[in-house]
C-alpha positions in Angstrom: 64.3 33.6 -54.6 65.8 36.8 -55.9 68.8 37.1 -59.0 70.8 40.0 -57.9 73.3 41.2 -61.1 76.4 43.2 -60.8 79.9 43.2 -62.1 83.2 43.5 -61.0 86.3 43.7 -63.0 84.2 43.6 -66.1 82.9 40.1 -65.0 79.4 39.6 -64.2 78.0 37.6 -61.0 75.1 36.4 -60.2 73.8 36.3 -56.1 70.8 34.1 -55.4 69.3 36.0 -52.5 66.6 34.8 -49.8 64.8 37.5 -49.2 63.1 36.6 -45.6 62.1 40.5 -45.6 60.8 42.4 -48.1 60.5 46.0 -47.4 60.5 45.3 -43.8 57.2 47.1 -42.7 55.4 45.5 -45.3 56.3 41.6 -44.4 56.0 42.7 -41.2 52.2 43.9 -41.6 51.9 41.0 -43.6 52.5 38.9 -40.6 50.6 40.7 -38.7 47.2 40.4 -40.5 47.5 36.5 -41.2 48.2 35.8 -37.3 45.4 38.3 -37.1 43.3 36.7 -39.0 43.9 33.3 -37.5 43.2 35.1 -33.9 39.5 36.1 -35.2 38.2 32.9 -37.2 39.8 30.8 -33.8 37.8 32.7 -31.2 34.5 33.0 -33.5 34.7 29.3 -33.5 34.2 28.7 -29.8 31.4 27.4 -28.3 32.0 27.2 -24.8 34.6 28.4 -22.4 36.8 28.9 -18.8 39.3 30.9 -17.8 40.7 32.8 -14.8 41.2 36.9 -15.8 43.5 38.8 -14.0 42.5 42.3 -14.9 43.7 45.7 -14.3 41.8 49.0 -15.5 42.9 52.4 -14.7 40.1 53.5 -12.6 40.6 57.5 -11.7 43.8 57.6 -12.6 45.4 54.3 -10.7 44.9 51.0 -11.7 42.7 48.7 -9.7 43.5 44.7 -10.0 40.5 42.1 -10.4 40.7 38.4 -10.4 37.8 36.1 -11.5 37.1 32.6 -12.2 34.6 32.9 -15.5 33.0 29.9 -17.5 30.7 31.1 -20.6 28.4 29.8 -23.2 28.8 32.0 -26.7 25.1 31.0 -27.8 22.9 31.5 -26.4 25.2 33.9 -24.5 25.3 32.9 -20.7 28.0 33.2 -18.3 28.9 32.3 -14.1 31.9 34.5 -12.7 33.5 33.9 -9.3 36.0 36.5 -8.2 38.6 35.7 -6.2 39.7 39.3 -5.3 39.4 41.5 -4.3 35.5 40.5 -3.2 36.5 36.8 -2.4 33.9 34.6 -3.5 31.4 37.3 -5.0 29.3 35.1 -7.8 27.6 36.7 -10.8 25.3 34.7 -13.1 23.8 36.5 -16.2 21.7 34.9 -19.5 21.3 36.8 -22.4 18.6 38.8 -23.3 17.6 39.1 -19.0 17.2 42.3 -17.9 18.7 41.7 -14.8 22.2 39.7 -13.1 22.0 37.5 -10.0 24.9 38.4 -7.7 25.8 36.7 -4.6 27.9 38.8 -2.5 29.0 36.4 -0.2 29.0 39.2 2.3 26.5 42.6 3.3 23.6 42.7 2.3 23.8 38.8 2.9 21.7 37.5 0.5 21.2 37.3 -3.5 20.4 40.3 -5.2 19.5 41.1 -9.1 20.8 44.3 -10.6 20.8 45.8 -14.3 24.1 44.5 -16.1 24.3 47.7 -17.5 23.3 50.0 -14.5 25.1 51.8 -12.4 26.2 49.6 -9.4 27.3 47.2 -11.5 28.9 49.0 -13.7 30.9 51.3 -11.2 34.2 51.4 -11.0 34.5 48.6 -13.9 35.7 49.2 -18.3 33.1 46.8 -19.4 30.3 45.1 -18.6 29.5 41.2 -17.7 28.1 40.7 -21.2 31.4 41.4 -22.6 33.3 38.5 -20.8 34.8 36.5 -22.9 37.1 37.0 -26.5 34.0 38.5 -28.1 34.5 42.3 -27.5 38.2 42.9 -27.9 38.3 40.6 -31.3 35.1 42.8 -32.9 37.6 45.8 -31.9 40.6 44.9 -33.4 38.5 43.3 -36.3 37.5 46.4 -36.7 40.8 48.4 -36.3 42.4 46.1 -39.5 39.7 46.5 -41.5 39.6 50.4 -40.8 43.4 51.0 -40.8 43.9 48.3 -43.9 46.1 50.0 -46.5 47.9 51.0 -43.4 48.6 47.7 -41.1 52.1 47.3 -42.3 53.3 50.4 -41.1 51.7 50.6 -37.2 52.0 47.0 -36.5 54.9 44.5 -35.8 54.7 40.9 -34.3 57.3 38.8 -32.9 57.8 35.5 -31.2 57.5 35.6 -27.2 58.2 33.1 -24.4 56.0 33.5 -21.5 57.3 32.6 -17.7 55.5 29.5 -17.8 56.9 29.0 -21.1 54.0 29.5 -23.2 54.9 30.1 -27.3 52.9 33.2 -28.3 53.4 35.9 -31.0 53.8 39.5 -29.8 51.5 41.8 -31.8 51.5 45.3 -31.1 49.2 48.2 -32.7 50.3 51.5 -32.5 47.6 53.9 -33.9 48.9 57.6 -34.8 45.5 58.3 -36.0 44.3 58.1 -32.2 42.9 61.7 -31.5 39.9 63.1 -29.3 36.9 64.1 -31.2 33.3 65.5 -30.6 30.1 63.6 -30.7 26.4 64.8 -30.6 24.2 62.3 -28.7 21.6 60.3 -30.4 18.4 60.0 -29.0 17.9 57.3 -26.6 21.9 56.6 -26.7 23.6 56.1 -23.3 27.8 55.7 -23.5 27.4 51.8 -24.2 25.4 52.4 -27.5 28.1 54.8 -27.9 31.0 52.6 -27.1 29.8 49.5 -28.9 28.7 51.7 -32.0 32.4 53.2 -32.6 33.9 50.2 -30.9 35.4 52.3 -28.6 35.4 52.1 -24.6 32.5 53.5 -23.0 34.7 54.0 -19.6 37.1 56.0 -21.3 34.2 58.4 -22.8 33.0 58.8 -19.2 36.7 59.8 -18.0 36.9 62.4 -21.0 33.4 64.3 -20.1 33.7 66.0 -16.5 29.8 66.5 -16.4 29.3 62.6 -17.5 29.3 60.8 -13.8 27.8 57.3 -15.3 27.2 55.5 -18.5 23.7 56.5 -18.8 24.2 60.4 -17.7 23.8 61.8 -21.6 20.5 63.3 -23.4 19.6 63.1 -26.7 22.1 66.6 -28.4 24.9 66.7 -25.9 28.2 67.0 -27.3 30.8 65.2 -25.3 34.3 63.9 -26.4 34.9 61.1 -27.2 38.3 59.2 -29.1 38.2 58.2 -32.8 39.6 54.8 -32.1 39.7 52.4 -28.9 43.4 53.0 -27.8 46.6 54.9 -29.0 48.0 51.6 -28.7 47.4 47.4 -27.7 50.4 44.8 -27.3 48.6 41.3 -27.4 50.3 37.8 -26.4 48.9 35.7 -28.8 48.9 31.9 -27.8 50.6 29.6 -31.1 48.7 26.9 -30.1 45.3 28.4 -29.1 45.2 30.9 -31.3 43.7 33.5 -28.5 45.3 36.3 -26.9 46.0 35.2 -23.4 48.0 39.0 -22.6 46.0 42.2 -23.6 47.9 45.3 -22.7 46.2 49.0 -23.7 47.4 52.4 -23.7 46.7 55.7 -23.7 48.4 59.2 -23.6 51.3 56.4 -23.1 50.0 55.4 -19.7 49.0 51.9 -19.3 44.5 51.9 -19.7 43.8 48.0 -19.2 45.6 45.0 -18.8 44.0 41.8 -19.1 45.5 38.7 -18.6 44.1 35.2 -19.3 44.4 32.1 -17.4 43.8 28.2 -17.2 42.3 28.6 -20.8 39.8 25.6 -21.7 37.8 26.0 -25.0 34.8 24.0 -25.8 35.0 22.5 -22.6 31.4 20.5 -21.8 29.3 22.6 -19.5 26.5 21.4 -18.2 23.3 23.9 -18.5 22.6 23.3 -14.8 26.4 25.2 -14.3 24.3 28.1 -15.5 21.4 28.5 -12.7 21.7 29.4 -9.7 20.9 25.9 -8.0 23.7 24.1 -9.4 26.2 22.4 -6.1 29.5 24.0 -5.5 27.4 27.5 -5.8 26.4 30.4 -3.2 23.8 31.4 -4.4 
């Protein structure tokens, strides 16, 4: 409660003021951090979880429009994806730690193969890799963005209330970063665009895009310089669920072009999943 003093006519009043904003920005950023905060300590806490992802990622200039089933154990890290386009019932089982995935098809070649999660062919035409399913890598990135951008949060980011269509209560937060520029980088030695990307918490696909003579994550050498962006994204706009406490809408952009949007579905944390749901002979599979 604020005393405001002023006089009129030679008499003095006193106004008893609410102030709901103070220095609008500020509160704002305020806000911002403590729903935030909520959002990080919330998905650190899970154990196990489902969802259906919707997913969109700009791939050579158009976006291209996944969706998958996904049900995940945080640790030890193991996750089972089923997508449901545009590769109708293509499975994808990965544990921690193995060097290779287990991928059923469901069509040509016609029969299980294992591939690198981080190679080529299953990294093509895709912003992240199976290891970063899950709340895990976008919460380390905007974890890191607060805490890098801290004496600056009340001034590039806002949050609101927002009603979904199926009438889910979620804050709005957006990030807009004006700090977002293209810089160089010398390669490290043994450093392939992951390292790179999960180092600066930036995105490894966007490096690629950015570097002409870069045709695949792993197509550096130890002294190149390549471009790469200071920060993840100019800007993110997150649906934050009230009652979860997870983002359940991730929206990214650059050079004011939509990047990735990611959309989260059917959200069940620390569901019980059985380990058998992780292998490749549990029923209701393909493999």
């Amino acid at each position: 409660m604020t005393k405001l003093n002023f006089t009129i006519t030679g008499k003095t009043y006193i106004l008893s003021l609410l102030i709901f904003i103070v220095s609008g920005h500020h509160a704002v950023g305020q806000d911002a951090s403590r729903i935030a905060k909520s959002m990080f300590e919330k998905s650190k806490q899970i154990k196990t979880l489902s969802y259906t992802m919707i997913k969109q990622e700009q791939i050579d200039g158009e976006l291209q429009k996944q969706i998958a089933k996904v049900k995940l154990q945080r640790e030890p890290f193991m996750v089972y994806t089923k997508q449901i386009e545009p590769e109708e019932g293509l499975e994808v089982l990965y544990k921690g730690g193995d060097k290779t995935a287990l991928i059923n098809p469901n069509g040509f070649p016609w029969f299980n193969v294992k591939l690198d999660p981080k190679g080529s062919k299953m990294t093509k035409d895709q912003h992240h890799t199976i290891m970063d399913s899950g709340f895990d890598r976008f919460i380390s990135i905007l974890e890191h963005l607060f805490q890098k951008y801290e004496d600056q949060i009340g001034s590039i980011t806002s949050v609101s209330d927002y009603t979904t269509k199926d009438g889910k209560s979620c804050w709005k937060l957006s990030f807009e970063n004006p700090q977002y520029k293209i810089i160089d980088y010398k390669v490290k030695a043994n450093e392939d665009l992951l390292d790179i990307g999960y180092k600066n918490y930036i995105s490894a696909y966007m490096i690629m895009q950015l570097n002409d003579d870069v045709d695949s994550y792993d197509d550096v050498s130890e002294g190149q310089i390549i471009s790469i962006p200071n920060d993840y994204s100019a800007k993110m706009d997150l649906l934050i669920d009230k009652q979860l406490m997870v983002p359940v809408d991730i929206e990214v952009y650059v050079d004011n072009a939509l990047f990735e949007h990611y959309q989260f579905t059917n959200i069940n944390i620390d569901p019980t999943i059985k380990q058998v749901e992780f292998t490749s002979s549990y029923e209701g599979y393909g493999f």
